[in-house]
N, C-alpha and C positions, 0 to 999 in steps of 0.2 A: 504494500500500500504506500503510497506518494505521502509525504509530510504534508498535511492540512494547516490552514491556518484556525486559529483557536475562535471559540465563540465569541471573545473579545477583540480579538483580531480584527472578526467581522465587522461589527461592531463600530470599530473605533479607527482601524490604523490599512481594513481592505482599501487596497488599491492607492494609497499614498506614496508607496515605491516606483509607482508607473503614471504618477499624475502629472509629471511633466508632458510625460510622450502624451499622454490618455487627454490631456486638454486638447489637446490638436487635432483629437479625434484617429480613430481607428476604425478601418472599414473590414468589416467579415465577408470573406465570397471572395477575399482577394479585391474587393475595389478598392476605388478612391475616396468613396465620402461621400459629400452633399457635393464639393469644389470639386472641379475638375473631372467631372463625371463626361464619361463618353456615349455617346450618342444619345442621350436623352434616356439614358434607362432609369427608370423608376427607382424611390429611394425613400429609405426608411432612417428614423435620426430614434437611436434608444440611449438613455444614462443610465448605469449602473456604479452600483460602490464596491465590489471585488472583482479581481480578475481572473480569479478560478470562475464564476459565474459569466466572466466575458468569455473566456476560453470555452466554457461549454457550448455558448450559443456559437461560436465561430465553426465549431463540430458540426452542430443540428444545421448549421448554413452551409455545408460544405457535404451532407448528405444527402442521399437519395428523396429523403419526404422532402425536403424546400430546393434541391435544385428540378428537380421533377417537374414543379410546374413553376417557380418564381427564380430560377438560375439567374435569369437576368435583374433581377433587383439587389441596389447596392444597398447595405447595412451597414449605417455609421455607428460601432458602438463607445462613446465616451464614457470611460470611467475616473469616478472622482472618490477623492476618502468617503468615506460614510457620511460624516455630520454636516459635509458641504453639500454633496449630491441631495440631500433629503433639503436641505435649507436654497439653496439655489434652485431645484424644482418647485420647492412653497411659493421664493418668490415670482417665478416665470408666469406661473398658474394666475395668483395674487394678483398681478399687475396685467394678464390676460396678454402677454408675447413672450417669445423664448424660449415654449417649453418644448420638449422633445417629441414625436409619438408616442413613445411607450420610453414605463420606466421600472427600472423594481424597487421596489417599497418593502421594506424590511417591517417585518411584523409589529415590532415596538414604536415606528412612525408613522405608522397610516392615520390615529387618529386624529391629527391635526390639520387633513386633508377636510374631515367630515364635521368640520365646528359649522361653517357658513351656511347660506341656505342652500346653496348647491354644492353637490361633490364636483369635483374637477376633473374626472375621470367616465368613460365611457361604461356604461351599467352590460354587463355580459350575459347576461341569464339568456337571449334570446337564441344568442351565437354558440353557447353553450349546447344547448337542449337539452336533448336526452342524453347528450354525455354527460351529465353533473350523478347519475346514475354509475356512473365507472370512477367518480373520481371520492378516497376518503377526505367528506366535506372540512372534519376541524380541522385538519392539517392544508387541504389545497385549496379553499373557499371562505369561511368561516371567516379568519383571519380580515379578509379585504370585501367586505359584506356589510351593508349597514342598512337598514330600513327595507329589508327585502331584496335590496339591490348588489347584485354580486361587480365588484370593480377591479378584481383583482384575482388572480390563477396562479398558484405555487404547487411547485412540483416534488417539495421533500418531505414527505411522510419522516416526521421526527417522534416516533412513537417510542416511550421510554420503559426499559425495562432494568432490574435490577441483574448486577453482576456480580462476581466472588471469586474468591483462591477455593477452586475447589477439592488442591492438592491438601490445604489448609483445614481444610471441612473436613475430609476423611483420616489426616493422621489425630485429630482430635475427638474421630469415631462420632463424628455431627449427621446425621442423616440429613439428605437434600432428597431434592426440593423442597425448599421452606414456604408451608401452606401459609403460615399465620406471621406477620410480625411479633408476635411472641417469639416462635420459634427462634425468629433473626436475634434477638433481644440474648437468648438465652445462650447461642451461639457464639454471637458478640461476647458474651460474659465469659465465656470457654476461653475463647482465645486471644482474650486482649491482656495486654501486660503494659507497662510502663512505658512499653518503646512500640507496640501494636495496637488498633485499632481497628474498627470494622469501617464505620466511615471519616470521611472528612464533611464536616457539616461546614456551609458556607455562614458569613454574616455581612458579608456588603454584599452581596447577590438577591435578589429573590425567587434564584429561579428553583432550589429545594423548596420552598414554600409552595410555587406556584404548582411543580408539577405532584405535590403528596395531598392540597388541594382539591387536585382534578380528582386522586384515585380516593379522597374519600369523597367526593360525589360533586363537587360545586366547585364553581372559578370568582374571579373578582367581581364580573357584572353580570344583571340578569338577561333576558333579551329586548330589554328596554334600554338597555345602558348604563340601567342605576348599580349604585356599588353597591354590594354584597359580599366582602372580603373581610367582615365582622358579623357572620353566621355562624354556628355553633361548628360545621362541620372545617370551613377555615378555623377558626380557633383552634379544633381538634387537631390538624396540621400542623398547626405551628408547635400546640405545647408538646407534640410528639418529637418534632425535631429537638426542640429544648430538653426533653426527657433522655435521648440519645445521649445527649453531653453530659450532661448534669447529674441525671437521676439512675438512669442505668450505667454511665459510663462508659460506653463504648461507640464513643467519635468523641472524636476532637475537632476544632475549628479549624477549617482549612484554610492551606496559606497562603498570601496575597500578596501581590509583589507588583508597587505604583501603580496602573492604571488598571491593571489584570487583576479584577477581583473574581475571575473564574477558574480557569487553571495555569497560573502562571509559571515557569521554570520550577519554581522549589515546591509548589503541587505534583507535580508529575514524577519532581524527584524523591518527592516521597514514597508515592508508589513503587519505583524502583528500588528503594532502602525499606520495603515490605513494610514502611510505617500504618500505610492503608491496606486492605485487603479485602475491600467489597466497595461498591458504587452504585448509586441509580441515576438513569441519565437516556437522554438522545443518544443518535445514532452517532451524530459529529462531535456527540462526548465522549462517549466510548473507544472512539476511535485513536483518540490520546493513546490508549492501551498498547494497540500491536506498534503505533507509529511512535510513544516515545519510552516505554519499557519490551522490548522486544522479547526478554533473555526470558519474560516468564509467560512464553508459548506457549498452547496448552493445557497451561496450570488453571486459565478462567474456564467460566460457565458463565450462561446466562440463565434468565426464569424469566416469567410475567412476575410483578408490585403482588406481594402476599395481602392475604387475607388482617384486617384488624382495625384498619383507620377510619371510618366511616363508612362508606358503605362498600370498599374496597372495590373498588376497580380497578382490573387489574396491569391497566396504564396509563399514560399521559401523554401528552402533546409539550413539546417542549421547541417553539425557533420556527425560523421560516421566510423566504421570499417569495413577493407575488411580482408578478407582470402584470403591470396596466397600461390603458390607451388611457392618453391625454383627451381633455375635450378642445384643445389645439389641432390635434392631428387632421390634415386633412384627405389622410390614407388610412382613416379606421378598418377598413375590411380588411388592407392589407398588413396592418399591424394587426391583426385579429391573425390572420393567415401564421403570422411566424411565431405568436404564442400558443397557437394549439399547434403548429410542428414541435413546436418546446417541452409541452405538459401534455397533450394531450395523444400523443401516438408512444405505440412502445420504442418506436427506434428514435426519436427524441429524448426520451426519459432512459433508455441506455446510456447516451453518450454522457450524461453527467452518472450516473452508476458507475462506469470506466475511468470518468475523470476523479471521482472524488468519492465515489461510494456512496452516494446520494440513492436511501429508496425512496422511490416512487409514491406519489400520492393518488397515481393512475392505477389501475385495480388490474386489469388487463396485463400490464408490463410482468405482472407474479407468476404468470403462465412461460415466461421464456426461461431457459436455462440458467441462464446467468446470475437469475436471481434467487435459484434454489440450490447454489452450489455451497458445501458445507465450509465454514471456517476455519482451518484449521489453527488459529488464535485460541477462541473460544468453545475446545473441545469436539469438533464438528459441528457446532451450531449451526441450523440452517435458517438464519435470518431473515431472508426472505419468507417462509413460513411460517416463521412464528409472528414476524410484522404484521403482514396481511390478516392472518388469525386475532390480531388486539386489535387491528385497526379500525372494526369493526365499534368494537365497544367503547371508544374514545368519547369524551365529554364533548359537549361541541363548545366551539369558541365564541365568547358575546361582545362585540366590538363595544367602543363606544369612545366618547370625544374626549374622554378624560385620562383614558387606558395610560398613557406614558405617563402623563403627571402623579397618576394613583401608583404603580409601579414602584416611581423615583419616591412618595413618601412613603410607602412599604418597605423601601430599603431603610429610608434616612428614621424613619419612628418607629417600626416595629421590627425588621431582620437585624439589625446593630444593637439598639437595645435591650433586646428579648437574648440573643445569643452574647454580647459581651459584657451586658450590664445584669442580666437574669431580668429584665422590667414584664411584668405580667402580659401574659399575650392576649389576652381576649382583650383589655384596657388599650394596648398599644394600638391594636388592631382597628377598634372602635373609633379611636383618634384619627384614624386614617379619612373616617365617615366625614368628620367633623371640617378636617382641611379640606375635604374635596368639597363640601355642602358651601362651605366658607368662603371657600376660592370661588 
């Protein structure tokens, strides 16, 4: 597997090593751009903030489903760091020139599109059809969807399941598959010592809260938009994570290094000095594992989110990019055309599986080979079947205008204080209500 850049990477720092060349713009298909185009061929302008996500669509543009009938249309793709790209499209949109046809929109910034009375983006459901039928909605809909209106198509099914040493499991004589978080708990207690642990529990993140949330039954908003991330079964979420640390002792705070408050360097180096020895996460978390502890091949396992937390479900939704048309674009059909080559055929949704091991949000794509070959990282896992198997049962996603703001004071009031101050978590959580009702 290829070195991946980290969730925070995404996030923060995709695509800043290539933004010099990437302002100038980059044509997929081998063109030129908008400038300099030969013979009047038709042309598409998309911004993006990584360049593993550029590289992918330069693949689906250079394959059979888009040169087949659109070979000749050139594909400008510019990419910009994350925090410019989302603020430079806000403004283009805002002031009504500038903006590109299509763009992706990363899951934590879409809600700032849908404050005004109009969204800025072209509504999909029609173009869609009956394929909204083949695609898992929380993961490749959900996310970019507000008022009935789908505005947005992502293609990575980030369905989280929990992991473990499970050479670790069996010299301690622990039977797996772990039915119940009890079990883990009791496990955890087995094998932890002074220098081991079961997990690494985050406290500037909320993405442990969000996705133990999902599996006990509820997310931050309802499908009105209103918050709801201070109901009994978020509470129950959180004071579980804090119960790991604290009260059964087995995790410790994960560690965090300057901007990288997900898995920075001395996170991952822990793993490899067996400080951790289990995790629950996405796909592109997981993936840390074979890409930057290699030496303990093998030794994991995965499961589905055990039975205990609420109403235990037995996974999450965790991350995500959508593709949208601008309501600038004055080639919506044909930006429609290159994001279902994108998300919606299986030979689209392969060439990012090859590029970065990205599964699918497309349902269909589970039937080709590629995606039921066993792991051998993860004992034989076969990933692709066990995905498709949860993805089914996944919560769905409730947009709404507030989403990043509530996020960011979920970290700054309830994930830091609940986890480095011990400060009550149903109170912290509550507080959450009050800033968003406030603001």
């Amino acid at each position: 597997m290829r070195r991946r850049l980290s969730r925070r990477e995404f996030l923060k720092v995709a695509g800043a090593g290539v933004a010099g060349a990437a302002l100038l713009g980059t044509a997929g298909c081998g063109g030129q751009g908008d400038e300099g185009q030969e013979g009047g061929a038709e042309s598409l302008e998309m911004w993006l903030f990584s360049e593993e996500r550029a590289e992918w669509i330069r693949q689906v543009l250079q394959s059979e489903v888009w040169t087949s009938e659109h070979g000749d249309v050139e594909v400008n793709l510019r990419v910009f760091p994350y925090e410019q790209m989302h603020d430079r499209l806000q403004t283009a949109l805002v002031s009504g020139r500038g903006a590109p046809d299509l763009a992706d929109v990363e899951i934590s910034r879409f809600s700032p599109f849908i404050r005004g009375d109009q969204v800025p983006f072209v509504p999909l459901n029609d173009r869609i059809g009956d394929e909204i039928d083949n695609v898992y909605t929380p993961a490749g809909t959900d996310p970019w969807t507000w008022e009935g209106q789908i505005y947005g198509l992502g293609n990575e099914l980030n369905t989280c399941v929990l992991a473990y040493r499970q050479d670790i499991m069996e010299d301690a004589g622990i039977q797996t598959p772990f039915e119940t978080w009890d079990q883990v708990i009791e496990a955890g207690r087995e094998i932890s010592t002074a220098d081991r642990k079961m997990f690494a529990i985050h406290d500037e993140a909320f993405g442990d809260h969000y996705m133990m949330s999902q599996s006990a039954g509820t997310t931050y908003f309802d499908e009105q938009g209103n918050y709801i991330g201070d109901n009994e079964l978020s509470i129950e979420a959180m004071q579980f994570l804090y119960d790991l640390v604290y009260e059964h002792e087995i995790a410790d705070i994960a560690p965090v290094a300057g901007d990288d408050q997900w898995y920075p360097p001395n996170y991952r180096a822990a793993f490899r000095a067996e400080r951790f020895v289990a995790v629950f996460g996405p796909p592109w978390h997981l993936a840390m594992l074979p890409l930057d502890v290699p030496d303990q091949s093998g030794l994991w396992t995965v499961q589905e989110f055990p039975q205990g937390v609420g109403e235990g479900i037995p996974t999450a939704q965790f991350g995500g990019t959508g593709q949208c048309i601008t309501v600038q674009s004055e080639k919506p059909d044909l930006a429609w055309e290159l994001i279902r080559a994108c998300n919606l055929t299986t030979e689209g949704v392969l060439e990012d599986f090859k590029l970065r091991t990205v599964y699918p949000t497309y349902s269909p794509a589970y039937e080709d080979p590629a995606l039921q070959e066993p792991s051998d990282y993860f004992a034989d896992t076969r990933f692709g079947e066990l995905y498709s198997s949860l993805a089914p049962q996944l919560v769905p996603f409730n947009q709404s205008p507030q989403w990043a703001e509530a996020t960011e004071t979920i970290i700054r009031d309830v994930i830091t204080p609940v986890m480095q101050d011990r400060a009550d978590a149903a109170e912290a959580l509550r507080q959450v209500r009050s800033a968003i009702e406030g603001g």
